[in-house]
C-alpha positions in Angstrom: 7.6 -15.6 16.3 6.3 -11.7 16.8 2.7 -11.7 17.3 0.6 -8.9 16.5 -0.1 -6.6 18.7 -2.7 -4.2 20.2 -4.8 -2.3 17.3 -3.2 0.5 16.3 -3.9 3.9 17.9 -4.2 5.0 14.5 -6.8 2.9 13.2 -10.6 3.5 12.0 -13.0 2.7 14.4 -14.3 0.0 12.1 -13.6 -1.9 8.8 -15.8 0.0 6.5 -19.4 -1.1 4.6 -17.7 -1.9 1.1 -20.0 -1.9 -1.9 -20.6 -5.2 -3.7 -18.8 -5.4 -6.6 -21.1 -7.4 -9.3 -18.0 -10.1 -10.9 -15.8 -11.0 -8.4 -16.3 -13.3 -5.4 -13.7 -14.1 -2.6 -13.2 -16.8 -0.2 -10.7 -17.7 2.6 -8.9 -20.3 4.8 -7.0 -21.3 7.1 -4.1 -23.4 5.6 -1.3 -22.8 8.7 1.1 -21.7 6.0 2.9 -20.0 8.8 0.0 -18.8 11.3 -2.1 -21.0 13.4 -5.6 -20.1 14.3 -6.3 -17.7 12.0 -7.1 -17.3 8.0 -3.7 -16.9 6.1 -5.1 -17.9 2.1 -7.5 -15.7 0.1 -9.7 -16.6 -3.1 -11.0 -13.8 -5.5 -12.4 -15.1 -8.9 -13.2 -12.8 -11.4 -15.5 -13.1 -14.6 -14.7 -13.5 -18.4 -14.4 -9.6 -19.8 -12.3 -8.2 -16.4 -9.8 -5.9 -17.4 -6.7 -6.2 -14.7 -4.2 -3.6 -14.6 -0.9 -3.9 -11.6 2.3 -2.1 -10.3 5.0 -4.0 -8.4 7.8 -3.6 -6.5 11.3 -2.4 -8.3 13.3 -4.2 -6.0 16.1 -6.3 -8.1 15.2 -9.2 -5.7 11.8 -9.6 -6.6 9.7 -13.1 -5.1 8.5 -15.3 -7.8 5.2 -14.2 -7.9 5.7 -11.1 -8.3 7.5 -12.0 -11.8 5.1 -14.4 -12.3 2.2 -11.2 -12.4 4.5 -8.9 -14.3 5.2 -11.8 -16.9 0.8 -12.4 -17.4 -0.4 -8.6 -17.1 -1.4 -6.8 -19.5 -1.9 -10.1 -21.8 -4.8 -9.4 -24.1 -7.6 -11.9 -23.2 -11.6 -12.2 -22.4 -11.4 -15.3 -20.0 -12.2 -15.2 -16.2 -9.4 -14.4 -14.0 -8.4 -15.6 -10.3 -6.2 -13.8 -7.4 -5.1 -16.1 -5.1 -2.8 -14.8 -1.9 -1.2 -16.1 1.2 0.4 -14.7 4.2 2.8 -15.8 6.0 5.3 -16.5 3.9 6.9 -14.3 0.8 8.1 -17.4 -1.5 10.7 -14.8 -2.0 14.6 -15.7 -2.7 13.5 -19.1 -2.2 15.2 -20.5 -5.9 13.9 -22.5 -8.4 12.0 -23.9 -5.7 9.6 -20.9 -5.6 9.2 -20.8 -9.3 8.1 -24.4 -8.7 5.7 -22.8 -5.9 4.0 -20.3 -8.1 3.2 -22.9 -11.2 2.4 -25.4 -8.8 -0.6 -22.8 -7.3 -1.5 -21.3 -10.4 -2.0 -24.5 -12.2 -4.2 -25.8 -9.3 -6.4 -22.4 -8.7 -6.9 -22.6 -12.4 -8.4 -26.2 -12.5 -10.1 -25.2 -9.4 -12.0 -22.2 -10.7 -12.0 -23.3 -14.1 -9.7 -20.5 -15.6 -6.4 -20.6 -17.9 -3.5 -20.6 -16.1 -2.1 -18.0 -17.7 -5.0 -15.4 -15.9 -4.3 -16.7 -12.6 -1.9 -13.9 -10.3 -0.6 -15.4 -6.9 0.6 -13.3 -4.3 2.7 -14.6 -1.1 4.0 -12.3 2.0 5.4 -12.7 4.7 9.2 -14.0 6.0 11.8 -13.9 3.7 14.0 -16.8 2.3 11.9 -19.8 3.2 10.7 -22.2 0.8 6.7 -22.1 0.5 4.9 -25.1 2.1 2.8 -25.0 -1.4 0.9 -28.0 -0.7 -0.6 -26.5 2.2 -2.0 -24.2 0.3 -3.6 -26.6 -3.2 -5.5 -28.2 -0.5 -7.9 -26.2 0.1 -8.4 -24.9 -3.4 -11.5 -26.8 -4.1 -12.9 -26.3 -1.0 -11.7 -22.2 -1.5 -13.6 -22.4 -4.9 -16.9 -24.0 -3.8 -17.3 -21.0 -1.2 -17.0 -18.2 -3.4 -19.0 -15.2 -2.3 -20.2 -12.2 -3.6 -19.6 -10.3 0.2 -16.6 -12.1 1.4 -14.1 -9.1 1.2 -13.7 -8.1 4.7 -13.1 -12.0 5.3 -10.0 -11.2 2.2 -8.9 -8.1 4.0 -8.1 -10.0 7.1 -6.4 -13.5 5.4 -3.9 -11.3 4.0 -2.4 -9.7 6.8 1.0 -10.0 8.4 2.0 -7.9 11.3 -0.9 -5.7 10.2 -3.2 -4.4 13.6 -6.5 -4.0 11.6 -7.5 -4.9 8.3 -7.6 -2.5 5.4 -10.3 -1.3 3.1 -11.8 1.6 1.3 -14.5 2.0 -1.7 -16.6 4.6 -3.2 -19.8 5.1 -5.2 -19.3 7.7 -8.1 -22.3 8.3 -10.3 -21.2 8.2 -14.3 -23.8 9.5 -17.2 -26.4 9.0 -14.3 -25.7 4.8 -13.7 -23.5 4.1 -10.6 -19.9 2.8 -10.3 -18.7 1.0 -7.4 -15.0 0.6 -6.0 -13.8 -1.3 -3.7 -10.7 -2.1 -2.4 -8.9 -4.1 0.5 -4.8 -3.8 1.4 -2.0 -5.0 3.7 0.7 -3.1 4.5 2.5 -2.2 8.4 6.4 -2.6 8.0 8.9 -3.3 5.2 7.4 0.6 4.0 8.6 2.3 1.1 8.2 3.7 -2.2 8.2 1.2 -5.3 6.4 0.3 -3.8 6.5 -1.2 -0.4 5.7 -4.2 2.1 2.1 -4.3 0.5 -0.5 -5.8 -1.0 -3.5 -3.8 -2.4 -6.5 -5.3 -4.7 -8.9 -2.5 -5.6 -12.3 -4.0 -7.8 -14.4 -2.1 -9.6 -17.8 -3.0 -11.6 -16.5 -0.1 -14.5 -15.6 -0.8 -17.9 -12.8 0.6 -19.6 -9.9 -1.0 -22.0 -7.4 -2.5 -20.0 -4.0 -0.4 -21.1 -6.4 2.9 -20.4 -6.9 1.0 -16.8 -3.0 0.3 -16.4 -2.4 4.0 -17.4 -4.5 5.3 -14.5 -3.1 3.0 -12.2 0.2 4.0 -12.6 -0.2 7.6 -12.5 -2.7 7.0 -9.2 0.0 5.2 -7.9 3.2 7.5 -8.3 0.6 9.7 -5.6 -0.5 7.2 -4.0 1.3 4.0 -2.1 4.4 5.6 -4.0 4.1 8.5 -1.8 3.8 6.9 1.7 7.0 5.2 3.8 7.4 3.8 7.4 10.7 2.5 7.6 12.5 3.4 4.0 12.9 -0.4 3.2 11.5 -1.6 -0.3 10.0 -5.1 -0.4 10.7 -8.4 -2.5 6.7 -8.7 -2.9 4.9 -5.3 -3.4 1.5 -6.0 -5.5 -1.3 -3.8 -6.3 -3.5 -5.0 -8.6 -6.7 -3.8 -10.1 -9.2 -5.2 -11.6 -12.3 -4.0 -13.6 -14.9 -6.7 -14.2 -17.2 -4.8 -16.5 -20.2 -6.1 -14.8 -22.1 -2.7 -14.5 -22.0 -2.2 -18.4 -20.9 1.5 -17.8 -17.9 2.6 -20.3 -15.6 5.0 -17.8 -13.1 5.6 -20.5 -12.0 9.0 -20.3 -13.8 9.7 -17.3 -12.8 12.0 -14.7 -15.0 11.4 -12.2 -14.3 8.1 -12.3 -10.4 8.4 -12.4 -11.0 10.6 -9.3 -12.7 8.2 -7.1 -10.3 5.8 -8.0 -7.8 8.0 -6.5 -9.6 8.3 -3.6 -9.7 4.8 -2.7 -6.1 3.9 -3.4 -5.2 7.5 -1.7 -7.4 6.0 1.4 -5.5 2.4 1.1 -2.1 3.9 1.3 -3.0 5.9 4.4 -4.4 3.5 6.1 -0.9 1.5 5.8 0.9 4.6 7.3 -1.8 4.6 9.9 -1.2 0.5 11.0 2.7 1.3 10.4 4.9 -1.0 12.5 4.6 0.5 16.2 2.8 3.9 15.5 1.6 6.7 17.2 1.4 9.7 14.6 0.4 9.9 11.4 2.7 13.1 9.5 1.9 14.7 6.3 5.0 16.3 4.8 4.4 19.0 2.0 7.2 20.4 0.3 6.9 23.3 -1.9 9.3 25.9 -3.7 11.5 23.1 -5.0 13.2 23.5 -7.9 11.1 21.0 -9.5 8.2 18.5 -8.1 11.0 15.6 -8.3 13.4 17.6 -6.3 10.3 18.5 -3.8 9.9 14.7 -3.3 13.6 13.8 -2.5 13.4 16.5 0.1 9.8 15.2 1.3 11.5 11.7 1.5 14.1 12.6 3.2 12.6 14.5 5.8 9.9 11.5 6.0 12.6 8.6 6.2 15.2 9.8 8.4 15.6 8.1 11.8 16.4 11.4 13.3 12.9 13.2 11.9 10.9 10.6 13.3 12.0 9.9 16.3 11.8 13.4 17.0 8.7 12.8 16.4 8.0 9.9 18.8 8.9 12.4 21.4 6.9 15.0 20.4 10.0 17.3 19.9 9.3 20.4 17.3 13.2 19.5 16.3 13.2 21.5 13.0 17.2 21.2 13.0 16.4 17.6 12.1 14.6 18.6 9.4 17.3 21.4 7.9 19.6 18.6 8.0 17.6 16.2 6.3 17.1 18.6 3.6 20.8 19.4 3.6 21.4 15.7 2.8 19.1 14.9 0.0 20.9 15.7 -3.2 18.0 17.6 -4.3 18.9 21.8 -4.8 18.5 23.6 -1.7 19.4 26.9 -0.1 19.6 27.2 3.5 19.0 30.9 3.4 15.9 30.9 1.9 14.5 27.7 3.5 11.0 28.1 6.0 9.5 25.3 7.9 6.1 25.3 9.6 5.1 22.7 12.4 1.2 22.5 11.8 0.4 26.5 11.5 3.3 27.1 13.2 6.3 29.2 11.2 9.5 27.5 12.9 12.6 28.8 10.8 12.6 31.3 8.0 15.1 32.8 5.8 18.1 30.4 7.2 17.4 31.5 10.9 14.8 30.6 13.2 11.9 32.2 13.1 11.5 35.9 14.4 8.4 34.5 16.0 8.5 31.3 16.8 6.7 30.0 19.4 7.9 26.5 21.2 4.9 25.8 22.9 3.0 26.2 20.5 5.0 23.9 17.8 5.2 21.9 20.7 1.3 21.4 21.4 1.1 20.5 17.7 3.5 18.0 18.2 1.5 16.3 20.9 -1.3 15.3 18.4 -2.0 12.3 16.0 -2.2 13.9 13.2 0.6 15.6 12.3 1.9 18.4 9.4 5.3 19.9 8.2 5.7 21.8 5.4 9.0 23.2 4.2 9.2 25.7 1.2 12.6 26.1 -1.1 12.2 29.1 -1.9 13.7 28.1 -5.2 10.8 27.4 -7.7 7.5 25.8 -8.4 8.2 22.2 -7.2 5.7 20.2 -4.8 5.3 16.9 -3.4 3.2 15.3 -0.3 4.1 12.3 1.0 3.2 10.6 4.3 4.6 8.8 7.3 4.5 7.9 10.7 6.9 8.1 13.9 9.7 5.4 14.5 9.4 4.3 18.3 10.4 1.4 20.6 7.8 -0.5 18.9 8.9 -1.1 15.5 11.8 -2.4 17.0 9.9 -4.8 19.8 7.9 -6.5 15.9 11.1 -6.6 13.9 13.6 -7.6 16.4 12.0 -11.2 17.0 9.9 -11.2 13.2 11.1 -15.0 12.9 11.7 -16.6 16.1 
């Protein structure tokens, strides 16, 4: 079985100080759903009032759980609510036999935290196509219940993991009608890395009060910037889950709030870098900004295919200012584009201009840019007001040293 590796180069120094969020606790264990010696199953309980708002994967072979949260959100109710995740495994095209798995976990995290059923949202990922050892999992949901705690997030943000390097969190204090606001947020996400969402799971908490279709409303929008805007390998998941969840606790009404709707940005925008950061096997982190489209979805499918092809990125690996690679990946898109009035930059560098290379272009510089972690390309159209960023990471030997052996 891959193991996972060496922290990547990419990663924060440390897990960040998250901010207490007043109505939800967490807990974790280690049930050996698929990993030995570490914690793979993660509690978070939620009080009556919370307001929980989600996006999911579009894939058309979706895992049972994930129809299992899409089938319960957005249900109008004031009860408590429970998350309960594992690694390990994705209970995805796993049958009847997974649907089994889901009610047999949500009826048991109910009992066990003493919520319906019907407000309990399971989570599984992890290897594809194998049935999920369930019982391994109901357990430990007592003993996962009478540990609840108020700071156990970090503990959360390492249970879910798969081939992740470091854990993933992010969270903000914004200050509303002069009372405070806390957000916080935890993720996983390395391989498996593409829009709609991707190999990912992200559950963001906030203390905030607001109605819960105004919530799902500013999740999806935040989203379509966010995680939607990020790939490592161009491969959608069976399992992506983001969910969100605002218990009310602080009393403040953020409906209609900027500021708030802001910050909230911020921490998913912080979440879905921090996956392109831990991507399977990376080195560089690259911000691609396309502008001069002919409208902003044009100037995505460009940005996309710049970001996902092999050719781009590996370019990239080798710290090659290759802008031919990225002419062609415009050339393939299907989005409008004219070679002759296409520029790219490499950081501040102008590469190519007009159709032609650039009159002064500079290789070592473009090439010294190259050589850094943190890298940018911008392209403009030169056809009309269109713009999308989105964000990805190099493709090296890596990737292919965790994927090659992922089950064995």
């Amino acid at each position: 079985m891959a193991t996972i590796s060496s922290v990547s180069p990419l990663a924060p120094d440390a897990f960040p100080d998250l901010p207490v969020i007043e109505g939800v606790t967490f807990s974790t264990v280690a049930a050996g759903v698929r990993y030995q010696g570490r914690t793979d199953v993660m509690l978070a309980k939620l009080i009556p009032g919370t307001a929980l708002a989600g996006v999911f994967t579009t894939s058309a072979t979706r895992s049972a759980p994930v129809l299992d949260c899409q089938d319960k959100l957005g249900r109008a109710s004031e009860d408590g609510a429970a998350i309960l995740v594992n690694s390990g495994n994705s209970n995805a095209f796993t049958g009847k036999g997974g649907v089994s798995a889901v009610e047999e976990i949500t009826a048991a995290t109910a009992a066990a935290c003493d919520v319906p059923q019907s407000r309990v949202f399971t989570a599984s990922t992890g290897v594809i196509g194998e049935p999920l050892p369930f019982e391994k999992i109901t357990a430990h949901l007592t003993a996962l219940a009478s540990q609840l705690d108020t700071s156990g997030i970090a503990a959360a943000a390492r249970a879910i993991m798969t081939t992740d390097t470091f854990p993933k969190g992010a969270g903000t204090e914004v200050k509303i009608a002069g009372q405070t606001v806390k957000i916080a947020g935890i993720a996983k996400g390395s391989g498996m890395i593409a829009p709609d969402m991707a190999t990912m799971l992200v559950y963001i908490f906030t203390d905030a009060k607001l109605p819960q279709a105004e919530l799902q409303a500013m999740v999806s929008g935040h989203n379509a910037q966010t995680f939607n805007c990020i790939t490592v390998d161009s491969d959608t998941s069976t399992s992506d889950t983001l969910i969100v969840a605002a218990t009310g606790a602080s009393g403040v009404d953020v409906s209609g709030d900027l500021a708030f709707s802001d910050a909230l940005h911020g921490v998913m925008l912080d979440l879905a870098h921090q996956v392109v950061r831990d991507g399977e096997g990376a080195t560089k982190f690259v911000e691609i900004t396309v502008t001069g489209a002919a409208s902003d979805r044009d100037a995505k499918t460009h940005a996309m295919s710049i970001a996902n092809s092999p050719l781009v990125k590996t370019a990239i690996a080798g710290e090659d200012p290759n802008w031919g690679r990225v002419v062609m990946a415009i050339g393939k898109s299907g989005a409008a584009a004219d070679r002759d009035r296409l520029s790219i930059r490499f950081g501040d560098v102008v590469v190519a201009e007009n159709g032609w290379v650039s009159e002064g272009y500079d290789e070592a510089k473009a090439a010294g840019h190259m050589k850094g972690e943190e890298l940018f390309i911008g392209v403009d159209i030169g056809l009309g007001e269109g713009r999308s960023t989105v964000w990805t990471c190099d493709l090296t030997h890596g990737y292919i040293d965790i994927n090659a052996d992922y089950r064995s």
